[in-house]
matplotlib code that plots the C-alpha trace (Angstrom):
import matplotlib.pyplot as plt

x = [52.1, 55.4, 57.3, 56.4, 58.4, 58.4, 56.9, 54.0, 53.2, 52.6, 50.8, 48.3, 47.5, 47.2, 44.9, 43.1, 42.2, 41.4, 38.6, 37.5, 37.3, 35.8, 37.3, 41.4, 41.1, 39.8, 42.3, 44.8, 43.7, 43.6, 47.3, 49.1, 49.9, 49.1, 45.8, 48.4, 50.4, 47.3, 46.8, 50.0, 50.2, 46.7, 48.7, 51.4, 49.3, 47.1, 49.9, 51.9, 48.5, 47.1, 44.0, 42.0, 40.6, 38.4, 36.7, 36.8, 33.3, 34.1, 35.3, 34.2, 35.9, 34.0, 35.3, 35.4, 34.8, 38.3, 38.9, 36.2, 38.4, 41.7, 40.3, 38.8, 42.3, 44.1, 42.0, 42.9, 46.2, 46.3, 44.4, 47.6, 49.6, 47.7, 48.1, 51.6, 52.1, 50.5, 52.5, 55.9, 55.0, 53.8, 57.0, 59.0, 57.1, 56.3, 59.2, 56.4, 52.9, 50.6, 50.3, 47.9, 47.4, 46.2, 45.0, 43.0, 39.4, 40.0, 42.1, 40.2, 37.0, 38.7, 42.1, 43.6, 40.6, 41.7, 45.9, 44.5, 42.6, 45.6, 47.9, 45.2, 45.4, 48.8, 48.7, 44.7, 46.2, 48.0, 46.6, 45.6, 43.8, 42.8, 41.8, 40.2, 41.9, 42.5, 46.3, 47.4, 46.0, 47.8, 51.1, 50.3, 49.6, 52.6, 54.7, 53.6, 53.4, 49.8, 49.7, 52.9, 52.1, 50.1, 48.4, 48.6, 47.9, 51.1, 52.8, 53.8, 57.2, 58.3, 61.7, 60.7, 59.1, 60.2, 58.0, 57.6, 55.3, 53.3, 50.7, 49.3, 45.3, 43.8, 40.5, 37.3, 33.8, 31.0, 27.5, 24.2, 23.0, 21.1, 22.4, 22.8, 27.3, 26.9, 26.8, 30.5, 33.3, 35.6, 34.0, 35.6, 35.5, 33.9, 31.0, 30.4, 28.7, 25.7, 26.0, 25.4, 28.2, 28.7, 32.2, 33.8, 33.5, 36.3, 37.6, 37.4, 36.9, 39.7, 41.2, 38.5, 40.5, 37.5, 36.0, 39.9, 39.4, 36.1, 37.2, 40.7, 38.1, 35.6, 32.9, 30.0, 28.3, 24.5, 25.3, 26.9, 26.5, 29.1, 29.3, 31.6, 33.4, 31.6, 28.4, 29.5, 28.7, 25.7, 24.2, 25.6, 23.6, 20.3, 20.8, 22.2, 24.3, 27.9, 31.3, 34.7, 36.7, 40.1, 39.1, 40.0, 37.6, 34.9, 35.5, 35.5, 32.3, 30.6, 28.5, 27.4, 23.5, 24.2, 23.3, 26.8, 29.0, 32.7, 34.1, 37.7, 38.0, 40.0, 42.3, 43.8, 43.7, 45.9, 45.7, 49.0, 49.4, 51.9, 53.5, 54.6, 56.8, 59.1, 62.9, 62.9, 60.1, 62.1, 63.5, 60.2, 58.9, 55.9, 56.0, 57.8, 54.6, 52.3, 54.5, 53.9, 50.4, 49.8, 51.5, 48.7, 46.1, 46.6, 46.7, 42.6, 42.0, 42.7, 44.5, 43.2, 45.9, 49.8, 51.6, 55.3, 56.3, 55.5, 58.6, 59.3, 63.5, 63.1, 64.7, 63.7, 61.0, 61.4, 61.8, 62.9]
y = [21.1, 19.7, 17.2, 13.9, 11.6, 7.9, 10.0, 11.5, 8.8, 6.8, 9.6, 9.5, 5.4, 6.3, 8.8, 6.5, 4.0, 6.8, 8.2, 4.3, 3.5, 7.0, 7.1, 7.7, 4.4, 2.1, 3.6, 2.3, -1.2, -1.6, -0.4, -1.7, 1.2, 4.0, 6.1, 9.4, 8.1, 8.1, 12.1, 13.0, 12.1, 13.4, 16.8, 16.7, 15.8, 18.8, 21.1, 19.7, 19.9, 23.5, 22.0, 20.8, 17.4, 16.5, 18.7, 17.3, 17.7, 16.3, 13.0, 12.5, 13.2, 14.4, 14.5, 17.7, 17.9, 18.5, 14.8, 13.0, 14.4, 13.3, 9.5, 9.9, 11.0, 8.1, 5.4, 6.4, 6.9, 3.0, 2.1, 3.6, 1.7, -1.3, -1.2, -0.3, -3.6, -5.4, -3.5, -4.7, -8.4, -8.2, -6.5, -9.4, -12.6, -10.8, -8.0, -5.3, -4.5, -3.7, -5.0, -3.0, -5.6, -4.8, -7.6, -8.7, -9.3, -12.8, -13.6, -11.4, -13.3, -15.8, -17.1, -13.6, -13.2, -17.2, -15.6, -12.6, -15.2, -17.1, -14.1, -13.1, -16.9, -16.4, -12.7, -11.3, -7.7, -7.7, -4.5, -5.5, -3.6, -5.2, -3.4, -4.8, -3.0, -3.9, -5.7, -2.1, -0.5, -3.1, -2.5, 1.3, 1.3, -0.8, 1.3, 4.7, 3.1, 3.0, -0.3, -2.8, -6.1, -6.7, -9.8, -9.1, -11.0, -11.2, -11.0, -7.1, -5.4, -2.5, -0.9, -0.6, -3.9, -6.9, -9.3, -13.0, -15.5, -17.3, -19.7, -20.6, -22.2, -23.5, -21.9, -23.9, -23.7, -22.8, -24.4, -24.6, -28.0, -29.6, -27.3, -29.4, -29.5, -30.4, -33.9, -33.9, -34.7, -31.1, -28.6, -27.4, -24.1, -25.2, -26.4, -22.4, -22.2, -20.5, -20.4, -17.0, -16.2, -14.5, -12.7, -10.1, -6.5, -5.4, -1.5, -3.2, -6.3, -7.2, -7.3, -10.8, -13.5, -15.8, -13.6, -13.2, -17.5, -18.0, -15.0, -16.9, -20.5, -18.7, -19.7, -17.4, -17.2, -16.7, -13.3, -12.2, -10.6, -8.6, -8.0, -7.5, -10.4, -11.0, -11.6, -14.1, -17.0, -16.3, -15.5, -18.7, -20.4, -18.3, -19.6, -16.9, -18.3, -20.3, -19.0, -19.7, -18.2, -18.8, -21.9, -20.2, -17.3, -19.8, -22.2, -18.9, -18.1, -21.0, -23.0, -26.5, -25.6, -23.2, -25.6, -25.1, -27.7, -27.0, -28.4, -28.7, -26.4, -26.7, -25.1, -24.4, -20.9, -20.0, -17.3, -16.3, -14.6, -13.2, -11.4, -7.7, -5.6, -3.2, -3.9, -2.7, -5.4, -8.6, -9.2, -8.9, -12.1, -11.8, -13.1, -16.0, -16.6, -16.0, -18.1, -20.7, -20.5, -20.0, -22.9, -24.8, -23.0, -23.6, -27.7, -27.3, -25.7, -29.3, -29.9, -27.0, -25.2, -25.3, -24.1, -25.1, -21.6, -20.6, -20.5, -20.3, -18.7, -15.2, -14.7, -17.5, -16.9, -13.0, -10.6, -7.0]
z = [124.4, 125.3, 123.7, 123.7, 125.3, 127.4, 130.4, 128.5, 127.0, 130.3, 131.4, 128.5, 129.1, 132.8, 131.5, 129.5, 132.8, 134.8, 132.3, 131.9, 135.1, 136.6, 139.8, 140.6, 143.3, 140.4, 138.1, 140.7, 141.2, 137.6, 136.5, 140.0, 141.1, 144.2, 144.2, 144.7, 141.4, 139.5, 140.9, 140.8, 136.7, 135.8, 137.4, 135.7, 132.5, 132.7, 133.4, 130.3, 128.2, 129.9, 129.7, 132.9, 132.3, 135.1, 137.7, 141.5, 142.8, 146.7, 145.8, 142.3, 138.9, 136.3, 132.9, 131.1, 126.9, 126.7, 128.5, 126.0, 122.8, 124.3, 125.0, 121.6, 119.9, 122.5, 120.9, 117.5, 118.4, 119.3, 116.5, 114.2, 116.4, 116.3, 112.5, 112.5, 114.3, 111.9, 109.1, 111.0, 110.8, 107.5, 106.3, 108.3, 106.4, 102.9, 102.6, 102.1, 104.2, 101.5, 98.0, 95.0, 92.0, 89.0, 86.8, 83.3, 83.4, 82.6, 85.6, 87.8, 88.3, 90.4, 89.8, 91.0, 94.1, 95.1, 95.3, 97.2, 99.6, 100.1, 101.2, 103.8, 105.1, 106.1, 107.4, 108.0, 108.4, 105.0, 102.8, 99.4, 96.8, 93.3, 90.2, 87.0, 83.5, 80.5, 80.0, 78.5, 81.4, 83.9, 82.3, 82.4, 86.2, 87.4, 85.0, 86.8, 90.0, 90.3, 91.2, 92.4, 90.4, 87.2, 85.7, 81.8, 79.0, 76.6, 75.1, 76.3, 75.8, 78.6, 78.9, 82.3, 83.8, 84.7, 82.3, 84.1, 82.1, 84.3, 81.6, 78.1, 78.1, 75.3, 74.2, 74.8, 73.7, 75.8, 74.7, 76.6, 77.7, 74.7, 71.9, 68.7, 69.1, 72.8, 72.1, 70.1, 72.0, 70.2, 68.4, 65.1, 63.8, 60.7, 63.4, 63.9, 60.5, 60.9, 64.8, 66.8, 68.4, 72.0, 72.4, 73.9, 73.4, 71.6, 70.4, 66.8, 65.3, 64.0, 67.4, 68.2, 67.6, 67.2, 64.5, 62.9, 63.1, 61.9, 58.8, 58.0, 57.7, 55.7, 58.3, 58.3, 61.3, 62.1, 64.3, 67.2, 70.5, 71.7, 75.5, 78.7, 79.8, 82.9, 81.0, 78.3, 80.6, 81.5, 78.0, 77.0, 79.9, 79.1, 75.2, 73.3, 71.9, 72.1, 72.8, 72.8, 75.7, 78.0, 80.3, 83.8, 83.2, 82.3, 85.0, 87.5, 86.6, 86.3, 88.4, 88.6, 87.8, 85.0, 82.2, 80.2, 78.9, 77.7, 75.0, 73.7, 70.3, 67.3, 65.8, 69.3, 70.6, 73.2, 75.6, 77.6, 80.6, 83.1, 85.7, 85.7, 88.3, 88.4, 88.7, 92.7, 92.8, 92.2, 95.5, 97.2, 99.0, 98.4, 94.4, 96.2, 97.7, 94.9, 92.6, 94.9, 95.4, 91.6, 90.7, 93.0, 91.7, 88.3, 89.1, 90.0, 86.8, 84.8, 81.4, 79.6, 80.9, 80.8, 83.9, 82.7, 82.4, 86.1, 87.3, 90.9, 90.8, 89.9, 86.4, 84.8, 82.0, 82.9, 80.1, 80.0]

ax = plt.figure().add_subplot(projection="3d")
ax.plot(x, y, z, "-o")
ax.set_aspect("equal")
plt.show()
């Protein structure tokens, strides 16, 4: 085939009509131009293919296989184009066209999905991907590449990422309506005496920092039931036990007829969080935006949580 230039490509969307429409005349009437123009480029297009792509049967055209695999390759072809389009605008409001986050389990059950929701408000043909990983894992994938942003828990130290904390929440307790501490306004630690506990499942337990509490206190507990992250909620609902988890992960999974009520806990328990990128990463407009939006979303999640280290002007609160 020759190359393809302006010529050929007019010749292919000329094509394209002609097979649509089935006849050279109706081809015509729907592009503006003559019946003999419509001829004269399916010739020139068959010669520049050497391929035939219509036999003339008195005054019919009837399309050969060879025709139904070009329109088939034609729509692609516009399909890619269509995209690229998209890719173009995208790259004009939010400096790149696709985004792959990789974030913590316990921002990735809503807070992160909410951010991802808002970017596709302002641009429906933005390309996002979103992965669930440990914080190790996060830092691991932006650091190789693998993914362009991370949501990690800190702190973290990289020689090679650009480390932005975002927030600090306060730990809260997680007890089934009419459990004996439901009625207190703050649950203690020393209320966990003899309580079962449900927490997270973690490589060892020394890494649970309710169990490190509840050790440091001298609080025995009843028992405990160790499970993934996305469960704890829900076995506190079904009366499993009680819990004390990050507030935004319990509010995400939540819903008004579960049966749960949170309670503020002492001692406090903080959880920290933030953003990770790579140094080529920090002009990009997009964390513009998702600064932004974060700093919204984090007003609906009440006072258990401290936004004053979300800092919109790249730089501030970011570590290397």
């Amino acid at each position: 085939m020759a190359d393809v230039n302006i010529h050929s490509l007019k010749a292919l969307a000329i094509f394209k009509t002609l097979f649509e429409a089935g006849t050279a005349s109706q081809a015509a009437r729907t592009l503006g131009i003559t019946q003999s123009g419509v001829s004269r480029s399916l010739a020139q297009l068959e010669e520049n293919l050497g391929i035939q792509l219509f036999l003339r049967e008195k005054n019919r055209l009837v399309a050969t296989p060879e025709a139904r695999e070009l329109y088939d390759e034609i729509l692609r072809l516009m399909g890619n184009i269509e995209e690229l389009r998209h890719s173009v605008l995208a790259l004009k409001e939010f400096g790149t066209s696709r985004l792959r986050i990789a974030a913590v389990p316990g921002l990735s059950f809503g807070f992160v999905p909410r951010l991802v929701a808002a970017l596709l408000k302002e641009n429906r043909q933005f390309s996002v991907s979103l992965d669930m990983m440990s914080s190790h894992e996060v830092q691991l994938a932006v650091e190789s590449s693998h993914a362009d942003i991370g949501f990690v828990t800190l702190p973290i130290t990289s020689r090679v990422l650009r480390v932005e904390p975002w927030f600090t929440s306060e730990a809260v307790c997680l007890l089934p309506q009419g459990h004996t501490l439901a009625a207190r306004e703050r649950v203690d630690v020393e209320d966990l005496r003899d309580q079962h506990l449900v927490i997270s499942n973690q490589p060892s337990i020394s890494t649970n920092p309710l169990l490190e509490l509840t050790s440091q206190h001298r609080v025995r507990i009843a028992g405990k039931t160790e499970a993934n992250i996305g469960t704890i909620t829900a076995l506190v609902a079904n009366h499993v036990g009680i819990t004390v988890i990050n507030p935004i992960t319990a509010q995400d999974q939540l819903a008004p007829g579960d049966g749960v009520v949170m309670r503020p806990f002492s001692p406090a328990m903080t959880f920290s969080f933030g953003l990770v990128y790579r140094e080529n990463w920090k002009q990009a407009r997009v964390l513009d935006f998702l600064r932004e939006q974060g700093g919204a979303l984090l007003s609906s999640y009440g006072e258990a949580v401290d936004g004053a280290a979300l800092e919109g002007d790249e730089g501030k609160g970011a570590v290397r």
